[in-house]
C-alpha positions as CSV (number, residue, x, y, z in Angstrom):
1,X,-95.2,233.7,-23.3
2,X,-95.8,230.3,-21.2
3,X,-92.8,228.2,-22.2
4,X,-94.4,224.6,-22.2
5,X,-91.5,222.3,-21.7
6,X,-91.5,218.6,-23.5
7,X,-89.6,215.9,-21.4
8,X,-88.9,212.6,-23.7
9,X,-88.4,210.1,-21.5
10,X,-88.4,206.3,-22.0
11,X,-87.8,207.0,-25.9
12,X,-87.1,203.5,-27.4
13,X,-90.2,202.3,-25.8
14,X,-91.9,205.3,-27.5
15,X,-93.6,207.1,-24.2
16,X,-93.9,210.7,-23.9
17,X,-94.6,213.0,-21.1
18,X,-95.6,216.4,-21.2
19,X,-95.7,218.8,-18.8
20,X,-98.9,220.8,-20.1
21,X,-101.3,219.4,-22.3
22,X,-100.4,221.8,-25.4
23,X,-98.3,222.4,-28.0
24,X,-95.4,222.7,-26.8
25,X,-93.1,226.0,-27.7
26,X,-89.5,225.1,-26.0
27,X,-87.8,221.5,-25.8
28,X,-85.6,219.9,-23.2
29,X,-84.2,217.4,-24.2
30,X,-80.7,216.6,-21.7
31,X,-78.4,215.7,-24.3
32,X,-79.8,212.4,-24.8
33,X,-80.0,210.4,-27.5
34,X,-83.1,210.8,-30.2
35,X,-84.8,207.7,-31.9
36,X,-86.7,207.7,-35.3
37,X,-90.3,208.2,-33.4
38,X,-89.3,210.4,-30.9
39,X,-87.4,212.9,-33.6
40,X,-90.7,212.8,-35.8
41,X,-92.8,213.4,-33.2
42,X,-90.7,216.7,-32.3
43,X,-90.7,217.7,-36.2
44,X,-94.6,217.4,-36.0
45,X,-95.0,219.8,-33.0
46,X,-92.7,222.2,-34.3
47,X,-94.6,222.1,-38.1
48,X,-98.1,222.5,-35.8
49,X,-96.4,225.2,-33.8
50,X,-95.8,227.5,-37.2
51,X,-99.5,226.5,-38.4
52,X,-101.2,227.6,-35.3
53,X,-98.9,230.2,-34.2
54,X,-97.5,232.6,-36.3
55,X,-95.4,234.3,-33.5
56,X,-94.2,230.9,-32.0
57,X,-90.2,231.8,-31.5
58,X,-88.0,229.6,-33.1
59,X,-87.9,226.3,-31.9
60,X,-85.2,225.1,-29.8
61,X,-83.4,222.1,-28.0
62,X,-80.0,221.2,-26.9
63,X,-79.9,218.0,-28.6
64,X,-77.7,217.2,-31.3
65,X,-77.8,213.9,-32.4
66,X,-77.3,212.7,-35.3
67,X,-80.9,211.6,-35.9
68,X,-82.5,214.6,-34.8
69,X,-80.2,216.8,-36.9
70,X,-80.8,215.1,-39.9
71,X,-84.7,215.4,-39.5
72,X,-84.4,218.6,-39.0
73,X,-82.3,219.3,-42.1
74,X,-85.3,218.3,-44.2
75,X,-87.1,221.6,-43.6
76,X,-90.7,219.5,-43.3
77,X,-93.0,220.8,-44.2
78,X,-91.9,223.9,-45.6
79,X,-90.0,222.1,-48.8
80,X,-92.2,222.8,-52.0
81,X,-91.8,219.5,-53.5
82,X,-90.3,216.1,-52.5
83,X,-87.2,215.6,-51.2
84,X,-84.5,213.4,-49.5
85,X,-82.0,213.8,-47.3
86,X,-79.3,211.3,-45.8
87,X,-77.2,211.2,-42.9
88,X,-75.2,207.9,-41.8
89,X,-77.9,205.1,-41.6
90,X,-80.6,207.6,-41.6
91,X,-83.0,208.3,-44.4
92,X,-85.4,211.2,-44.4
93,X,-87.9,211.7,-47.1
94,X,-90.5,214.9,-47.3
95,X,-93.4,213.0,-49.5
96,X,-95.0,214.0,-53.2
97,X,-98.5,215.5,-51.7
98,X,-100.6,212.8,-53.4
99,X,-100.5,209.2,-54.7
100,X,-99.7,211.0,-58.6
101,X,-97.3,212.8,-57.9
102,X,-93.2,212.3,-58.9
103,X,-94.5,208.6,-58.9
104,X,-91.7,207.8,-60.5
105,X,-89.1,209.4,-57.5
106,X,-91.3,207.7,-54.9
107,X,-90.9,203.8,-56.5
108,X,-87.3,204.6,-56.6
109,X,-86.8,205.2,-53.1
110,X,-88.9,202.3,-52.1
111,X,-86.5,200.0,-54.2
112,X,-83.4,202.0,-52.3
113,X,-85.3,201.1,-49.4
114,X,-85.7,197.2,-50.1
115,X,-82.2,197.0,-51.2
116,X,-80.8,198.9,-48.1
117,X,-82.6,196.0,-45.8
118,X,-81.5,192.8,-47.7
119,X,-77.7,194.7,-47.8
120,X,-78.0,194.3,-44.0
121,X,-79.1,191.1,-43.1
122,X,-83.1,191.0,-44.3
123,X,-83.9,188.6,-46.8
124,X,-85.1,189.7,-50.2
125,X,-89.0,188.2,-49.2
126,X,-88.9,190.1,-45.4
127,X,-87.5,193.1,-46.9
128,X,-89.5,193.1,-49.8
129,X,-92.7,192.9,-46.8
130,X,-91.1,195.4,-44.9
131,X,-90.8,198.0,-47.7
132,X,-94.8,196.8,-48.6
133,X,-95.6,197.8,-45.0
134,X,-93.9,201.2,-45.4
135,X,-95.4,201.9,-48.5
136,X,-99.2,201.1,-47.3
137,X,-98.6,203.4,-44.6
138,X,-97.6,206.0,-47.2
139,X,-100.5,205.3,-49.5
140,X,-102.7,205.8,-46.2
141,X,-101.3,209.1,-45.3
142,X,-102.3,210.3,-49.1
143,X,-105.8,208.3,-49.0
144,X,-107.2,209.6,-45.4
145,X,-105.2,212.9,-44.3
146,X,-107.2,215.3,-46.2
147,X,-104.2,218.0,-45.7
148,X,-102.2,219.7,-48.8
149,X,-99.2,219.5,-46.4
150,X,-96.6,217.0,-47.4
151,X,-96.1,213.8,-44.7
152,X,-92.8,212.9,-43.8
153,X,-90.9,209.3,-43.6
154,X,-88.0,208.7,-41.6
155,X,-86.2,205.5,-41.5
156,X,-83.3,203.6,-40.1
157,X,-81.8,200.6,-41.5
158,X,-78.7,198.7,-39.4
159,X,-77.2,195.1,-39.3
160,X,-80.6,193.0,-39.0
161,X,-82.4,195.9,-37.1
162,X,-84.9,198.7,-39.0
163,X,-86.9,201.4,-37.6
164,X,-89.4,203.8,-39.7
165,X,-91.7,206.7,-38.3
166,X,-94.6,208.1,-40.8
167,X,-96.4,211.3,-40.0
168,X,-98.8,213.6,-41.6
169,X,-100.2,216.9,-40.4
170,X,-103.8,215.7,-41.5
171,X,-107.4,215.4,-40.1
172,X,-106.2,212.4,-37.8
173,X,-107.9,209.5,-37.4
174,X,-111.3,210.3,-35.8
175,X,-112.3,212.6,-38.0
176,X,-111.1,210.5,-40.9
177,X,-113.0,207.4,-40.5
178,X,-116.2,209.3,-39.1
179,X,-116.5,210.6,-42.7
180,X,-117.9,207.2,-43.3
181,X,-121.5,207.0,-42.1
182,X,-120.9,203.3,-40.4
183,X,-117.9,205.0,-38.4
184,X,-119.9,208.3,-37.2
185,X,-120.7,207.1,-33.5
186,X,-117.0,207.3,-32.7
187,X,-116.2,209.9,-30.6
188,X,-113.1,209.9,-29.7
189,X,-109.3,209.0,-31.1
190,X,-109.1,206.1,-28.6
191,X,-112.0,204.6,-30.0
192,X,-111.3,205.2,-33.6
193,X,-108.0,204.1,-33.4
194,X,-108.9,200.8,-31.8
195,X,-111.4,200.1,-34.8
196,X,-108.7,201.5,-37.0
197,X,-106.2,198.2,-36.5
198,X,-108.8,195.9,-37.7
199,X,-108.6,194.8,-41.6
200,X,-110.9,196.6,-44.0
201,X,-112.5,199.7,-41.6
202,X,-111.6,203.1,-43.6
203,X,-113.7,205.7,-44.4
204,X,-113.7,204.6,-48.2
205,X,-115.7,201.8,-48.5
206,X,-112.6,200.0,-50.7
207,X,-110.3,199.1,-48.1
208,X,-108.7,199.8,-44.8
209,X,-105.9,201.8,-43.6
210,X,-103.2,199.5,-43.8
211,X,-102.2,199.3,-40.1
212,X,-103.3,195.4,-40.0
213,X,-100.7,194.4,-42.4
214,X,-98.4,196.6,-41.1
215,X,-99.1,195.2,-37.5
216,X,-99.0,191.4,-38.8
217,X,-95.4,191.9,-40.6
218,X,-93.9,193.3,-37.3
219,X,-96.1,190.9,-35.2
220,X,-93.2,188.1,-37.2
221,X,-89.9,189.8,-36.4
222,X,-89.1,191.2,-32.6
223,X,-90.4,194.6,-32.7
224,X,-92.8,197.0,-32.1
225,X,-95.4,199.6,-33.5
226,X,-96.8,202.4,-31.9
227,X,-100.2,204.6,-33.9
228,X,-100.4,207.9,-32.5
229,X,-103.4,210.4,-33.4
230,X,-105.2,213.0,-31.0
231,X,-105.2,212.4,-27.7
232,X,-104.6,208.6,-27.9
233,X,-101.8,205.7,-28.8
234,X,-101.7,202.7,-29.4
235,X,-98.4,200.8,-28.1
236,X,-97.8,197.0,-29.4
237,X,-94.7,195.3,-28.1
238,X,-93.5,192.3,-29.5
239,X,-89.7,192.8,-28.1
240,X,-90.8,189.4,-25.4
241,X,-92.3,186.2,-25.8
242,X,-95.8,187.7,-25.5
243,X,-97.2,190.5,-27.5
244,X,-98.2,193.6,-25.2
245,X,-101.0,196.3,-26.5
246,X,-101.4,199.0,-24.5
247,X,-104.0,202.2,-25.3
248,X,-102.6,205.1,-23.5
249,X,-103.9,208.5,-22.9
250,X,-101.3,211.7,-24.3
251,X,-101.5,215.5,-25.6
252,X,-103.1,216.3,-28.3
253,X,-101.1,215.6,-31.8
254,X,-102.1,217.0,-34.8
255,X,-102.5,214.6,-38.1
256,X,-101.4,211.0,-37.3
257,X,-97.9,209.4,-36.9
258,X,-97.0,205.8,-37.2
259,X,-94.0,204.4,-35.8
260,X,-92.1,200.6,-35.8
261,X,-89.3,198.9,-35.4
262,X,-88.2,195.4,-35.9
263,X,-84.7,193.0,-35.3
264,X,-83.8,189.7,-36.9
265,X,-82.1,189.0,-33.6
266,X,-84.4,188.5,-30.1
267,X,-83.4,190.8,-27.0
268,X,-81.0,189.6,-25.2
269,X,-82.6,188.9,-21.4
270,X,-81.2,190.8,-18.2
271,X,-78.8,187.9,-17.4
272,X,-77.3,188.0,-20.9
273,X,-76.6,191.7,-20.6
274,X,-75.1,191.7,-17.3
275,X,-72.9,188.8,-18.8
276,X,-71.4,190.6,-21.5
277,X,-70.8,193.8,-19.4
């Protein structure tokens, strides 16, 4: 069998490169170090691989980070019900399947959440934002995924810095919004994703998919967000002075994943790096 090789490169700035366009069956990964994004977007190929290929061998890589470690110790999506696992400052949390289920466990991590961000530097108001943001994205994963499968959330929470990743195995976003008869001329992921970001388009005629307030609340703090689905991405970097959106062209990715970070702190600038080295 062809052994399709992933290269990560570039990973806190959230840019992949593959080698073919296709699920990937092996990963290289040089012993570098995995952030929240780029270890979800591994667990998702690996949960597609088992979906579409029964025979796929085990899958593989020689990093062993922390991060990446702990997502894969979650066993997503093969857990049968919802569960959480820790490791240092990383949470991961395999989701109840719909908006009524263990309703009760999911409120309780979202308050574990909110009180792990004001314990590091966020104040009770941005946290409480922060934690909103998380949970719209988690609401929109049960409202437009159309997939039994449970999504995943992985997060990171450090002195006045977080970073949470959101993924589900689902319809993506194309096909979700062209259920909705005003949405049907879309054709492709980079188009539905760019009418995605704008308040109130969904295929439920109720309300949208919670990316613009998810965007706005990182837009505030010096971050960025990057919405993945089919062939397409969007990238928004708020880590300068001036905002940056970029659409860019990738391998196809099953389902839809939704990644962001934020700092309380600007970047320091070239000079003040080289100052302090």
């Amino acid at each position: 069998m062809n052994q399709n090789l992933l290269g990560v490169t570039d990973i806190e700035h959230f840019h992949w490169s593959l080698a073919e366009a296709d699920v990937p069956t092996s990963v290289e990964l040089e012993n570098r170090p995995v952030s929240v994004p780029a270890a979800v977007e591994l667990a998702i190929i690996e949960a597609n691989s088992r979906k579409v290929r029964a025979t796929v061998p085990p899958f593989s890589s020689t990093n062993n980070s922390a991060m990446y470690s702990a997502v894969k110790s979650a066993n997503w999506p093969l857990v049968g019900k919802a569960s959480k696992v820790t490791s240092g400052d990383t949470t991961v949390l395999v989701l109840p399947t719909s908006a009524s289920e263990e309703t009760g466990w999911w409120t309780k991590q979202l308050l574990a959440l909110k009180e792990e961000l004001v314990t590091n530097g966020f104040s009770p108001k941005l946290a409480g934002a922060l934690t909103g943001g998380v949970g719209e994205m988690v609401d929109n994963a049960w409202s437009h995924s159309s997939c039994d499968d449970p999504a995943l959330l992985v997060y990171q929470v450090r002195s006045k810095n977080f970073a949470f990743s959101i993924a589900d195995l689902g319809v993506g976003v194309l096909e979700s919004l062209s259920k909705n008869p005003k949405y049907d001329f879309l054709r492709s992921s980079m188009e539905a994703i760019s009418f995605a970001i704008q308040p109130g388009v969904s295929r439920l005629e109720n309300g949208g998919m919670g990316f613009a307030t998810m965007l706005q609340s990182m837009a505030e703090l010096w971050g960025n967000a990057r919405i993945r689905s089919g062939e397409a991405a969007l990238i928004i970097d708020r880590t300068q002075e001036t905002t940056i959106k970029n659409f860019i062209y990738l391998p196809q990715l099953p389902g839809l994943h939704v990644s962001a970070r934020c700092s309380l702190e600007a970047p320091r600038t070239p000079l003040q790096k080289q100052a302090s080295s």
